[in-house]
N, C-alpha and C positions, 0 to 999 in steps of 0.2 A: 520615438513615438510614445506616445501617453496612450496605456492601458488601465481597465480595471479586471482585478482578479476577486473571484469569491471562492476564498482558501479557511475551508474549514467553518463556515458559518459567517464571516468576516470579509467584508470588502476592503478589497487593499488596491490603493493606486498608485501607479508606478509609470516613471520614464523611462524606457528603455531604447536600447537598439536593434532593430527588428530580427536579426539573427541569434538572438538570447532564449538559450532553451527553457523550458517551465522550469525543470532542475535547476536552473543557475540563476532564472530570477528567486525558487522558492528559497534558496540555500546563500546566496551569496544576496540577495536586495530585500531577502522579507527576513531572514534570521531563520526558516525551518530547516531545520537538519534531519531533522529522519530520513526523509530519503537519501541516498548515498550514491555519490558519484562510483560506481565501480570500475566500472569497464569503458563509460563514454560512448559505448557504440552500440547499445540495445541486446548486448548479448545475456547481462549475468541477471540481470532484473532488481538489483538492489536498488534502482532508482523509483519502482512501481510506486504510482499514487492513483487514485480514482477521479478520472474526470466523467461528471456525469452518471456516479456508479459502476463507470466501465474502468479496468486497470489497464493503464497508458504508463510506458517507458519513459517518462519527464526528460531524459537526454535526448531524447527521439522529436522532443513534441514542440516545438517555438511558442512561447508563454503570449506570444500576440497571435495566434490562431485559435487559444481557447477562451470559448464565449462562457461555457457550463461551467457551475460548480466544483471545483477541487477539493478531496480528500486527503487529507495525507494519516499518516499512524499517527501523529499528532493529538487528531479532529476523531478519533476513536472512540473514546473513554467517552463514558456517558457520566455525572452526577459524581465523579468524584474514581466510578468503578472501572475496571480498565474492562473493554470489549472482551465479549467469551473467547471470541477467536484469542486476543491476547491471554486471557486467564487459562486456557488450554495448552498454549505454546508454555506459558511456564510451565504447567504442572505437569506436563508431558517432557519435560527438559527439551525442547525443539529447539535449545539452541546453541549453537557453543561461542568461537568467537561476539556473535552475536550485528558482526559488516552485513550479513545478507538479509536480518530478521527484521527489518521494517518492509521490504520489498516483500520477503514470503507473509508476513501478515498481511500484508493489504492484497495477497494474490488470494490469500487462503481466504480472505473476507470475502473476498469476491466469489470462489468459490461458492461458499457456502451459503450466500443471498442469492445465488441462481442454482442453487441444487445440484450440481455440477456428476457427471456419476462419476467420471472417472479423474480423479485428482491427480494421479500424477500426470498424467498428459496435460492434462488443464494446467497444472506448474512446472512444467518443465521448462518454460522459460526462465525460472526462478532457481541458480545457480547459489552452491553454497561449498562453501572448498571445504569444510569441516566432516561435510557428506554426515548430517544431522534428518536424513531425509526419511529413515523410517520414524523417528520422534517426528518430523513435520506432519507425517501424512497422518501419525496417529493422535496429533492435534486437531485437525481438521475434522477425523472423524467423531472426534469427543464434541467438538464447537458443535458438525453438523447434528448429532443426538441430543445436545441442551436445545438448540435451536428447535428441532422435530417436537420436544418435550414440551419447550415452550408454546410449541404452537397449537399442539395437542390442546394444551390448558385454555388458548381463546375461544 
């Protein structure tokens, strides 16, 4: 079946077969890797992207059921500069092998654009074998204080 996607600001069209998840059209038909195949079954969340602003499991989601816009950590970075959420997970070391940190950035983004209070429940679907997860939560909290700051300042 012929779909169209808007991934990342970008409309992309594609023939697929209608049991082809978002994950394996974004990764194996468009070329996005940042999301990452982990687990295949919605458990570890390294596949996380934002449809819609909302974070959806891409192995979970059939790539011809979504109408909305797609995010990926890709579609991040603004003007060259990488998203605070991303500039925090560095400076906070949030990561080590670094297989689950596309998934926790785009949970933590999301987090932090819906003011979320309590982060780790909010990410607990977002699995990380390194157990990097006090550096994670203490990224999110750095992202969600620029954020506050920043909005202070509008």
């Amino acid at each position: 079946m012929d779909i169209t996607l808007e991934v990342n600001g970008e409309t992309r069209h594609l023939s697929i077969d209608p049991r082809v998840t978002l994950l394996d059209a974004l990764r194996e038909r468009l070329g996005i890797t940042g999301p990452k195949k982990g687990c295949d079954r919605g458990q570890c969340g390294a596949c996380t992207v934002h449809v819609d602003g909302r974070p959806v499991l891409a192995c979970l989601t059939l790539a011809a059921t979504v109408r909305e816009p797609v995010r990926t950590v890709e579609g991040l970075a603004a003007d060259g500069r990488p998203h605070p959420v991303q500039q925090a997970f560095a400076e906070q070391d949030a990561l080590q092998c670094g297989f689950c940190t596309s998934g926790q950035v785009m949970s933590a983004v999301a987090a932090v654009e819906q003011e979320v209070a309590d982060v780790r429940e909010f990410m607990s679907g977002n699995l990380c074998r390194c157990a990097a997860y006090p550096n994670i939560v203490a990224a999110v909290e750095q992202a969600r204080s620029t954020k506050e700051s920043a909005d202070a300042r509008v």
